[in-house]
C-alpha positions as CSV (number, residue, x, y, z in Angstrom):
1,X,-5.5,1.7,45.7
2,X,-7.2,4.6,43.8
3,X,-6.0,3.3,40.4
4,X,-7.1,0.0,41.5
5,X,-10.5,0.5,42.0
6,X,-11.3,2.9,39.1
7,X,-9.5,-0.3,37.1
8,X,-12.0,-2.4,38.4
9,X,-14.8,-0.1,37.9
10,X,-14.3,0.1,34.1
11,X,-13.9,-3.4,33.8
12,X,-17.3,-4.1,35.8
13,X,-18.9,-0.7,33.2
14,X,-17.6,-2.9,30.5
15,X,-19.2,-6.7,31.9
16,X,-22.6,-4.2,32.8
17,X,-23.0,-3.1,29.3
18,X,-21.7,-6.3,27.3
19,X,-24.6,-7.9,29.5
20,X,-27.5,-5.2,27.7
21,X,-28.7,-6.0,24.4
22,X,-27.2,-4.2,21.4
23,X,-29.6,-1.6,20.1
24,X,-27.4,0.0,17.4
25,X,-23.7,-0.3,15.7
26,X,-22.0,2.2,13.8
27,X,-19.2,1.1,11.6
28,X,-16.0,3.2,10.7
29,X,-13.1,1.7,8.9
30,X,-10.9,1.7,12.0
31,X,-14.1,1.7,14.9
32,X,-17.0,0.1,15.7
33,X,-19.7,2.1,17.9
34,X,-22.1,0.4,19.9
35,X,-25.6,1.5,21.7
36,X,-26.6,-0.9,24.6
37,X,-30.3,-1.0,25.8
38,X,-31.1,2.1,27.8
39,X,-27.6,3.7,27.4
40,X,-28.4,6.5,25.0
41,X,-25.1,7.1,22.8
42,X,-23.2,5.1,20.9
43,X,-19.6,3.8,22.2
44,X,-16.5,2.5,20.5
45,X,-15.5,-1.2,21.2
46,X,-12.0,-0.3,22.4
47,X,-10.6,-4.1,22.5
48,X,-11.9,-4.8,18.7
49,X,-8.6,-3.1,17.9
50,X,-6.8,-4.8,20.1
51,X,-8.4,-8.2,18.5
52,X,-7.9,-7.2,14.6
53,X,-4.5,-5.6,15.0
54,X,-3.8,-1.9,13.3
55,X,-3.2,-2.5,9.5
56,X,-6.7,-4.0,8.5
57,X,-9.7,-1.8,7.9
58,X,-13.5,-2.9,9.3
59,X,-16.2,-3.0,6.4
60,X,-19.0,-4.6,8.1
61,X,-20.8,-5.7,10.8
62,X,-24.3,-7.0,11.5
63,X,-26.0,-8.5,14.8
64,X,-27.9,-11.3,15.4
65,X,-31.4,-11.3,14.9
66,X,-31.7,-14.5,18.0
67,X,-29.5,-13.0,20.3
68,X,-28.6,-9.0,20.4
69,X,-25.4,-9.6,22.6
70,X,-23.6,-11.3,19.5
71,X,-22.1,-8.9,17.0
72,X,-20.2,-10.1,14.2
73,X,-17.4,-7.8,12.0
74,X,-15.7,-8.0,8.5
75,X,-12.6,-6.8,7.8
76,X,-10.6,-5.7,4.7
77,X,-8.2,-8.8,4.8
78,X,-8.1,-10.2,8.8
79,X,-11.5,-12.1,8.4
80,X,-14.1,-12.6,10.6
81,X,-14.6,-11.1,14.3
82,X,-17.0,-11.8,16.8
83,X,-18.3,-10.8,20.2
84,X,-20.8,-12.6,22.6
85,X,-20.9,-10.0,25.2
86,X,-21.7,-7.0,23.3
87,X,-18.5,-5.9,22.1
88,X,-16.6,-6.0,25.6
89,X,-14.6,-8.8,24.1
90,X,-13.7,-10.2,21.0
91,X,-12.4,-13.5,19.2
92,X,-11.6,-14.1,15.6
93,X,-13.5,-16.8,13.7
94,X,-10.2,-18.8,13.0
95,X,-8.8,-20.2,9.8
96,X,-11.4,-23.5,10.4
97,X,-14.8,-21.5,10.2
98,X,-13.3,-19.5,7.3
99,X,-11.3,-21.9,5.3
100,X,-13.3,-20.6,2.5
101,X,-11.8,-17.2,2.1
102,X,-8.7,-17.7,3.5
103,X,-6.3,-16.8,1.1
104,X,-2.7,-18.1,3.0
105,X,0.1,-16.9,5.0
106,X,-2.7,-15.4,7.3
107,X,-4.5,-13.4,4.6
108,X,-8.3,-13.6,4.1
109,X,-10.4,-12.2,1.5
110,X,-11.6,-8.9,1.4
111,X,-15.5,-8.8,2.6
112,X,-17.6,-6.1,2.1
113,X,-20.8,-7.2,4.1
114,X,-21.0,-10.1,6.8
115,X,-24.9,-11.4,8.1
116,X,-26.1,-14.1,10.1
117,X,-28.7,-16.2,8.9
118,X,-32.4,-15.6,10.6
119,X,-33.1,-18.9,11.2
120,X,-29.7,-21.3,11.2
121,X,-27.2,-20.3,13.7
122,X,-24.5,-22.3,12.6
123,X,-24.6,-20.1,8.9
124,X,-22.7,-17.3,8.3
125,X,-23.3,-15.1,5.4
126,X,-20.3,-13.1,3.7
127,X,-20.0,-10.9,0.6
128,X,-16.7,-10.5,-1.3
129,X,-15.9,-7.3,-2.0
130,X,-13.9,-7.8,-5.2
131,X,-16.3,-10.4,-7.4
132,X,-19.5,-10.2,-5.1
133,X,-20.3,-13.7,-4.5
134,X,-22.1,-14.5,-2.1
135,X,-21.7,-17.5,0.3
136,X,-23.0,-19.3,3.3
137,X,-19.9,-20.4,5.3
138,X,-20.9,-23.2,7.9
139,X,-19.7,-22.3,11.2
140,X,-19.0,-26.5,11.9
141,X,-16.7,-27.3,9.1
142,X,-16.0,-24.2,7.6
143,X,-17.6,-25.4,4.4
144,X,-19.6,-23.3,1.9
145,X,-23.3,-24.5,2.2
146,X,-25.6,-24.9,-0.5
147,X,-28.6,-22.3,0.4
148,X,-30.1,-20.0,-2.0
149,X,-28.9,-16.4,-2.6
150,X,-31.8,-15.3,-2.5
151,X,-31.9,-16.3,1.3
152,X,-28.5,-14.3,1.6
153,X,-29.2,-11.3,-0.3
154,X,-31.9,-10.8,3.0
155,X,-29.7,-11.6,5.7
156,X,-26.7,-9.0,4.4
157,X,-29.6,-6.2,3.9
158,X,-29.4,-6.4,7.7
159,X,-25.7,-5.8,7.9
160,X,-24.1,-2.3,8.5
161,X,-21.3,-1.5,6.6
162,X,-18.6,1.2,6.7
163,X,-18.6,3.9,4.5
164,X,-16.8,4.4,1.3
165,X,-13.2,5.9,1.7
166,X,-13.0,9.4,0.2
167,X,-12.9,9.5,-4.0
168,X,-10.7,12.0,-6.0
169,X,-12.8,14.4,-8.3
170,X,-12.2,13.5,-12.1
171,X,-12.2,17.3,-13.2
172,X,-10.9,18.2,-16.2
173,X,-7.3,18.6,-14.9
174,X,-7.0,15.5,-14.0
175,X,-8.9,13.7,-17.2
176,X,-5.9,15.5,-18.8
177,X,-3.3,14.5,-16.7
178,X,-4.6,10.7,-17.1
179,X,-4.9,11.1,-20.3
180,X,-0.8,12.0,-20.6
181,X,-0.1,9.5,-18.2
182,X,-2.0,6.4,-19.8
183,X,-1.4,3.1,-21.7
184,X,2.7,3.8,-21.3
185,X,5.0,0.9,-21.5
186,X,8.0,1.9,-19.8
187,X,11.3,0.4,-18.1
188,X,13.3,1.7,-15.3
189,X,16.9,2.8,-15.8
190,X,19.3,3.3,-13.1
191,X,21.4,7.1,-13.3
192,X,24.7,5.0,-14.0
193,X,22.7,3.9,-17.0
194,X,21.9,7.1,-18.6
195,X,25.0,8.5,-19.3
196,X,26.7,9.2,-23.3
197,X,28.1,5.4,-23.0
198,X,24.8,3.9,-21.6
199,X,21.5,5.7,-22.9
200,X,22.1,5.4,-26.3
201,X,22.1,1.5,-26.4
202,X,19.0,1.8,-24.6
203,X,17.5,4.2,-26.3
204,X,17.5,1.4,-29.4
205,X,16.8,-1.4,-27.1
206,X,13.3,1.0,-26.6
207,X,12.4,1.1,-30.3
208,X,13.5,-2.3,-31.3
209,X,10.9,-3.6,-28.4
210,X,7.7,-0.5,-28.8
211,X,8.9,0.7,-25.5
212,X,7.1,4.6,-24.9
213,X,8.4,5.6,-21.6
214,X,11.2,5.2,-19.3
215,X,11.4,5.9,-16.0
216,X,14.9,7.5,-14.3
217,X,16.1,8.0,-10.9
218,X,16.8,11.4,-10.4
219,X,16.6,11.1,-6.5
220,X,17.9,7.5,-5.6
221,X,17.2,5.7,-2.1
222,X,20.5,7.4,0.0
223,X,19.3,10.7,-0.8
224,X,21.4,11.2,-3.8
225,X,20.1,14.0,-6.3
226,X,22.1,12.5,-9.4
227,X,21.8,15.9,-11.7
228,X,23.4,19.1,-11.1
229,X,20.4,20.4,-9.5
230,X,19.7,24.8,-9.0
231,X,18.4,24.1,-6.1
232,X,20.4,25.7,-3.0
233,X,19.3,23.5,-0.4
234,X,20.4,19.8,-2.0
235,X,23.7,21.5,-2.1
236,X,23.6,22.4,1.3
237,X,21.9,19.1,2.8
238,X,25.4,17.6,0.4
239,X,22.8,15.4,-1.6
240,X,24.2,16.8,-4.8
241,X,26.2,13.7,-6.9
242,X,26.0,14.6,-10.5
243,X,25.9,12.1,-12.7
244,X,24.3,12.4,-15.6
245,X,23.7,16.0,-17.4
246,X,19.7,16.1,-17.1
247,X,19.3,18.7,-19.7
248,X,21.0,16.1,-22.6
249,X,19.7,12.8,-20.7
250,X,15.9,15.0,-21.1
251,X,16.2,15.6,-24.9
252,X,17.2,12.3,-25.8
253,X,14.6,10.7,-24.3
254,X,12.7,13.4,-25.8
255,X,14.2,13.2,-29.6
256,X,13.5,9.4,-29.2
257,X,9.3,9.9,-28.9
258,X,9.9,8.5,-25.3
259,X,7.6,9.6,-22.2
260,X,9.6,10.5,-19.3
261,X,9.2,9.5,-16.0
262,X,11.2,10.8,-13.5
263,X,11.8,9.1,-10.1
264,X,12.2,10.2,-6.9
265,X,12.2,8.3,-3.4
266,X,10.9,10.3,-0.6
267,X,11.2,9.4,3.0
268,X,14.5,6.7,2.7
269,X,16.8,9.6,2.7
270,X,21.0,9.3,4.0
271,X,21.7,12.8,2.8
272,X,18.7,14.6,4.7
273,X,18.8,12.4,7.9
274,X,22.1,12.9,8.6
275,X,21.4,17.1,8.0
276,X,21.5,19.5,10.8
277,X,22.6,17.0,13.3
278,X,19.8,14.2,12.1
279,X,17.2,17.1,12.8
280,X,14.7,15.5,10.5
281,X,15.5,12.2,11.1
282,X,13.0,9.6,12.8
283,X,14.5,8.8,16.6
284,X,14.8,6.2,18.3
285,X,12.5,6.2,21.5
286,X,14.5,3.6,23.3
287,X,17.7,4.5,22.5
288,X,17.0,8.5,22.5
289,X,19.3,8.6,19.1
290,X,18.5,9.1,15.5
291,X,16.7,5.2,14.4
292,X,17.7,3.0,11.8
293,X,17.7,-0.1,10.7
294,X,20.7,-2.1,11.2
295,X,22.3,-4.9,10.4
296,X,25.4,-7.4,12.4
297,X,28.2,-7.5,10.4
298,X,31.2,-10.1,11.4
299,X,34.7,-8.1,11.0
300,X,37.9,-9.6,9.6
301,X,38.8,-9.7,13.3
302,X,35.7,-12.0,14.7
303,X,34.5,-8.9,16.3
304,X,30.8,-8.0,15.4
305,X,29.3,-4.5,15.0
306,X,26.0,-3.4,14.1
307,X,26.1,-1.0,10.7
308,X,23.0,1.0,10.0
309,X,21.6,-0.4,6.5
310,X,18.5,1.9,6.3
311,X,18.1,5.7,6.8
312,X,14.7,7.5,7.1
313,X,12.8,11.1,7.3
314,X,10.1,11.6,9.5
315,X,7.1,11.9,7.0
316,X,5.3,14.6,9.3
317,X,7.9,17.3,8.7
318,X,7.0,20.0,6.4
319,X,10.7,20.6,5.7
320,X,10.7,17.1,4.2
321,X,8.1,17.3,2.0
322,X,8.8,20.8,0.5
323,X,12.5,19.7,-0.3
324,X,11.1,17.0,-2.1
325,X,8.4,18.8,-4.1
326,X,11.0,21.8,-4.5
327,X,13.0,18.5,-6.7
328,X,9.4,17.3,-8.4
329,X,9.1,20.9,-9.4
330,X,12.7,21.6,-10.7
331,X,11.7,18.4,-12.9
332,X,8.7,19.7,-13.9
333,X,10.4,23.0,-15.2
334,X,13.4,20.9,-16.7
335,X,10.5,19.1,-19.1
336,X,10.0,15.4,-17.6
337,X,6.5,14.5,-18.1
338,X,5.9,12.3,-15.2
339,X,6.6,12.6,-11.4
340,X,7.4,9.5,-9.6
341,X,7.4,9.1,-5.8
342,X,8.8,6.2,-4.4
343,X,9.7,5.2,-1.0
344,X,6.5,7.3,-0.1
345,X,5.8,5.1,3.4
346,X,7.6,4.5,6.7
347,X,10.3,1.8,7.0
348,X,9.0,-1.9,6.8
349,X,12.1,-3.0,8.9
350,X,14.3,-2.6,12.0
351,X,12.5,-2.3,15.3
352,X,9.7,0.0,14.4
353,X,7.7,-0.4,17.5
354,X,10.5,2.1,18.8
355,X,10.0,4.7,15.8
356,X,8.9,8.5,17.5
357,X,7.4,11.0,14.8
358,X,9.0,13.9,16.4
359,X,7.1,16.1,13.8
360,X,3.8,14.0,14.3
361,X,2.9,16.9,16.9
362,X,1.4,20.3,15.3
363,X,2.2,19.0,12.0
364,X,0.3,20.3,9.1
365,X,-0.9,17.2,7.7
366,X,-3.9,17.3,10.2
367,X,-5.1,20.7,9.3
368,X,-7.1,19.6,6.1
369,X,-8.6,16.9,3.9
370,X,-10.4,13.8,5.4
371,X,-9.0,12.5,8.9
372,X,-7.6,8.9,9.1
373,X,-7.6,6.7,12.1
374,X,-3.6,5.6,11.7
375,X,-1.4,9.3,11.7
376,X,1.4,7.6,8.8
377,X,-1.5,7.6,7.0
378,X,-2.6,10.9,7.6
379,X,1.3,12.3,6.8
380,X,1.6,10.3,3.7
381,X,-1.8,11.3,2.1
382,X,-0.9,15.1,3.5
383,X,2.2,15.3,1.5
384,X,0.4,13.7,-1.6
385,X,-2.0,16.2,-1.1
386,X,0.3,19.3,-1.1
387,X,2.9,18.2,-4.0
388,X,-0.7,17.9,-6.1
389,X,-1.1,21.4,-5.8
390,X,2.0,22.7,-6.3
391,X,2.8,19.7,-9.5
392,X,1.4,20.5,-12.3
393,X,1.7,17.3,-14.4
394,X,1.5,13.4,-14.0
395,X,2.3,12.2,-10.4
396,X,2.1,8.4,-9.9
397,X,3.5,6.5,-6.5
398,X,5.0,3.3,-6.0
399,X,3.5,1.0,-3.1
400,X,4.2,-2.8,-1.9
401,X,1.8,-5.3,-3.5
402,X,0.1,-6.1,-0.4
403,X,-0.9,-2.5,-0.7
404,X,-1.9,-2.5,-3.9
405,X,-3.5,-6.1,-3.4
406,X,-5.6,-4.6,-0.1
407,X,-6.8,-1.5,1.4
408,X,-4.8,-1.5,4.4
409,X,-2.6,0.8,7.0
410,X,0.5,-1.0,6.7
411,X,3.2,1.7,6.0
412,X,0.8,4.3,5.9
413,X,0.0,3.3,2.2
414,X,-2.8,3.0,2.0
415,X,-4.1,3.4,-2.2
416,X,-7.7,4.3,-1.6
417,X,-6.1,7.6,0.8
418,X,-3.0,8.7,-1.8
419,X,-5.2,7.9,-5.2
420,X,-7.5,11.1,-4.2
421,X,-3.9,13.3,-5.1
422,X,-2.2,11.1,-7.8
423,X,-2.6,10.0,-11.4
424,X,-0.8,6.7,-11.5
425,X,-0.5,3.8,-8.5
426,X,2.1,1.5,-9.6
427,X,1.8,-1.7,-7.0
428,X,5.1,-3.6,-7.0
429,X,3.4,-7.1,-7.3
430,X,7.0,-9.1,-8.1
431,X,5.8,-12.8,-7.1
432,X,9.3,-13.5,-5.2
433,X,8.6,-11.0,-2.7
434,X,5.0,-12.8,-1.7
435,X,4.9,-15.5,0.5
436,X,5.2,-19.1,-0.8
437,X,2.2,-19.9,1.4
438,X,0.0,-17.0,0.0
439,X,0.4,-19.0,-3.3
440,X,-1.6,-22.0,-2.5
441,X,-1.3,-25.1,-5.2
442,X,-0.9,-23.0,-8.5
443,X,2.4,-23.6,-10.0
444,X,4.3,-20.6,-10.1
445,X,4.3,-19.1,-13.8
446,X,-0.3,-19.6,-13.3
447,X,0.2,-18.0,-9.9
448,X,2.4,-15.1,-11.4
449,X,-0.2,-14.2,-14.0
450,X,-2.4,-14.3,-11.4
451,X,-1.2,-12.1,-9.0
452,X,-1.0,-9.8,-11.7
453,X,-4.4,-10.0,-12.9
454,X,-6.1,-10.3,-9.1
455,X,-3.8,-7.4,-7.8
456,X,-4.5,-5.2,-10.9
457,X,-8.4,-5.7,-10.6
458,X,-8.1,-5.2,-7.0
459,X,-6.1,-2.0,-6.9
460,X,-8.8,-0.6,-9.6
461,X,-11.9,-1.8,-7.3
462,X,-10.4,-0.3,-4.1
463,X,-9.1,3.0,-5.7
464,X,-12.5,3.3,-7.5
465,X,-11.3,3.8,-10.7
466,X,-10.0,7.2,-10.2
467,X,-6.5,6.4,-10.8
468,X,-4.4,4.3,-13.3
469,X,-3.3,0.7,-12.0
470,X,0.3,0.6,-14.1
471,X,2.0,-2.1,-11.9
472,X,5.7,-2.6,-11.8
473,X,6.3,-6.3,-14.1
474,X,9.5,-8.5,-12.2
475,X,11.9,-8.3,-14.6
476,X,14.9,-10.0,-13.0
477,X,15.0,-13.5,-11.4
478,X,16.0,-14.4,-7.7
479,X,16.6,-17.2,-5.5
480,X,15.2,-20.6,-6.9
481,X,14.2,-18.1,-10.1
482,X,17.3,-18.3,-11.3
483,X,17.3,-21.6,-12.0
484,X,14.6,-20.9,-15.1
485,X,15.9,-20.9,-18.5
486,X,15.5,-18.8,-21.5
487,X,11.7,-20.4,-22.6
488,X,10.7,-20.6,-18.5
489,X,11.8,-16.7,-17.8
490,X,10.3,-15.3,-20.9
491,X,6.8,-16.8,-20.6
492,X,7.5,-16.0,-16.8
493,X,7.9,-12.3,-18.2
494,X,4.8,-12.7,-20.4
495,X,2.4,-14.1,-18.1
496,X,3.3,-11.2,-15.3
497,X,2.2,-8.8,-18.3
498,X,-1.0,-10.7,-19.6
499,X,-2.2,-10.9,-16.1
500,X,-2.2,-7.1,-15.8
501,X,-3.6,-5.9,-19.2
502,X,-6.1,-8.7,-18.8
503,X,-7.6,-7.3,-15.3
504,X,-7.2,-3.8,-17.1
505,X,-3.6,-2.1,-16.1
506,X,-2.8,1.2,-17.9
507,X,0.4,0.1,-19.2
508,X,3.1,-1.2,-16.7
509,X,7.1,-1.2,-15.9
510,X,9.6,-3.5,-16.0
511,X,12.0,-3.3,-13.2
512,X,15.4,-4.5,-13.4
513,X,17.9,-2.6,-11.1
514,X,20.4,-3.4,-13.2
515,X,19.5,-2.4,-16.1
516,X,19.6,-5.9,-17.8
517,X,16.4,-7.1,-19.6
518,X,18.0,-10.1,-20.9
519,X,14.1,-11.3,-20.3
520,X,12.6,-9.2,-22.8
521,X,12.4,-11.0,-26.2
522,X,10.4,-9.5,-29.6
523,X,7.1,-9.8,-30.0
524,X,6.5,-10.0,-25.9
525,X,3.2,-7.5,-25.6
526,X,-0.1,-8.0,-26.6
């Protein structure tokens, strides 16, 4: 009875002040805070949240100038929220009202200010953040309306936005390091690729196409560390499978003028989940046993079992990230010149709303640097932040191209956070992964150069410009993809490539797992 009444007190405290005008808002990228009329501090409006889901960030938000009850809220790429009770409840705007900057498969554009017009209550004003156009969307049809900028420009001064996420410090160190790191056209080799047989044949195929890098897996995705490592503890966690001599694989790449990236995934880890009993593995709240993602898998029987496809490290645990900078810095010492993380998120499949972060509690990665609404992206940027002080040259990161295309949550990667500790973001922006409906009419090889060029330009707005945007180029060709022939996969190639130096990439990487790059023809850069 107790419970039920204090229930039905908040809810009444929350009706009371949505009924009081609005006298103030205070935006933060994950919370808005609002000052009723004759309530003296400024709350956050809990069910906004709730309304806009976890992975977008809020940019803006302004209140109406007729009517101080109505608040209205950007967001980095969920569109348009509104409240007509002073932020006790929310709605969003709806595909209709903002068919304008609806971008597909439930995307919108990413807004930096939102207004409504002084004198027309059926205008909304919106400024994108990437171009900064300004329009007048018309609440009826959704339609841009013809009004005058000018007329705009006044209604966003009233707007409130969020602040700017935190920028990395160009020092001298790390003009340096981007310095080393920049203009590299490079392509990724697998470690069965780089042995005596393999890496001389592409070692040629490097010069005969300009190539000045490659990147190498040194640390592949089950945990594997493919050299004969010093290190005691890979030995120990049994992640040691030699397969390549690093020392020879290093100097040829070296002797052939080549800029060496070396790769190594992070949190997707067989070898250290399984250590110590799955100690620093990510559990399974439901099931009170190490989690994974798994798949059903029909027997020769007819029986079917569930097999585990996916292992993964909880990102909070200082254990984890040290045994993976103790590998960066091995590298280092060896002589690659470039540090590549990969796999630097949390898992993107399997039933993640049961994931526990046993570590997340008294973790280190909430003892310095700025503090971030979502904790993955609080680990994530906490391990970036210590393997940059304890890395001495180039570190770049891998991240999905929704990622890259956005600042968002999602994974915990979120670019503007991690580009304040690395030199390189390389957004994997392979057009088969995107949805078919995020493409809209553009036939595919226009829509592959411009996913390119709009996900390049967006990664360098977002990030500020204080990293290099060298995105990884789709080299190999799936599902209907592989019906294209020679002429159709080469310009396919070529248009990925043109769309990223165009919007200003620093170089990019052709990814081909399997170390073919039958796409890759003379005379395909620019």
């Amino acid at each position: 009875m107790l419970v039920f009444s204090v229930v039905l007190l908040f809810i009444g405290l929350a009706g009371f002040l949505g009924a009081l005008p609005v006298e103030k808002i205070q935006v933060e990228p994950a919370v808005l805070r609002v000052r009723h009329s004759g309530t003296g501090e400024l709350r956050p409006a809990a069910s906004l949240r709730e309304a806009t889901g976890p992975n977008t960030y809020l940019t803006s938000a302004a209140v109406a100038p007729w009517d101080t009850r109505r608040i209205l809220v950007s967001t980095t790429f969920h569109g348009l929220y509104e409240s007509l009770d002073g932020g006790a409840s929310w709605r969003s705007l709806g595909r209709a009202v903002q068919a304008a900057i609806f971008k597909g498969n439930g995307f919108y554009d990413d807004i930096a200010l939102v207004a409504y017009d002084e004198s027309d209550r059926e205008i909304l004003w919106v400024q994108r953040a990437q171009t900064g156009e300004i329009h007048a969307l018309r609440r009826g049809s959704g339609a841009m309306a013809d009004l005058p900028r000018q007329r705009g420009e006044a209604a966003l001064r009233e707007a409130v936005p969020a602040p700017p996420p935190p920028r990395a410090i160009v020092d001298d160190a790390r003009k340096r390091r981007m310095d080393l790191a920049a203009d590299h056209i490079s392509f990724f080799l697998a470690p069965w690729h780089v042995g005596p047989e393999s890496l001389p044949g592409h070692m040629e195929f490097a010069r005969e196409h300009d190539f000045t890098a490659v990147v190498i897996d040194f640390k592949d995705d089950l945990g594997r560390i493919v050299y004969d490592t010093a290190l005691e503890l890979p030995h120990q966690v049994g992640a040691v499978r030699r397969l390549f001599d690093a020392p020879t694989v290093i100097e040829t790449v070296r002797e052939n003028g080549l800029y060496l990236i070396a790769r190594i995934v992070v949190f997707k880890d067989e070898r250290l989940f399984r250590y110590r009993d799955n100690q620093f593995a990510l559990w399974d709240s439901r099931r009170n046993a190490p989690w994974g993602v798994f798949r059903e898998e029909t027997l020769e029987s007819g029986d079917t079992i569930n097999r585990q496809v996916e292992y993964w490290v909880d990102p909070f645990s200082e254990f984890v990230w040290d045994y993976n900078i103790a590998i960066a810095r091995e590298l280092q010492e060896m002589g690659v010149d470039e540090i590549q993380f990969d796999y630097i998120r949390t898992p993107a499949e399997g039933r993640r709303e049961d994931i526990l972060y046993r570590f997340q509690e008294g973790s280190p990665a909430f003892d310095e640097g700025p503090r971030y609404d979502d904790p993955r992206v609080q680990a994530l940027a906490a391990f970036a932040r210590r393997a940059r002080k304890r890395i001495d040259i180039p570190i770049s990161i891998d991240v999905f191209g929704f990622n890259g295309w956005y600042r968002m949550s999602y994974l915990g990667q979120d670019i503007a956070a991690l580009a304040q500790y690395v030199d390189v973001i390389s957004p994997m922006l392979y057009p088969s992964h995107f949805p078919r409906a995020f493409r809209g009419d553009l036939p595919y090889l226009e829509w592959a150069e411009y996913l390119y060029r709009e996900g390049t330009a967006r990664g360098r707005r977002i990030t500020g410009d204080t990293v290099l945007i060298r995105p990884y180029i789709q080299a190999f060709l799936i599902g209907g993809e592989l019906r294209f022939e020679e002429p159709v996969y080469t310009e396919y190639l070529k248009r990925q490539i043109r769309g990223s130096l165009d919007a200003g990439a620093s170089g990019f990487t052709l990814w081909n797992f399997s170390g073919r790059y039958y796409m890759v023809s003379r005379g395909l850069w620019f």
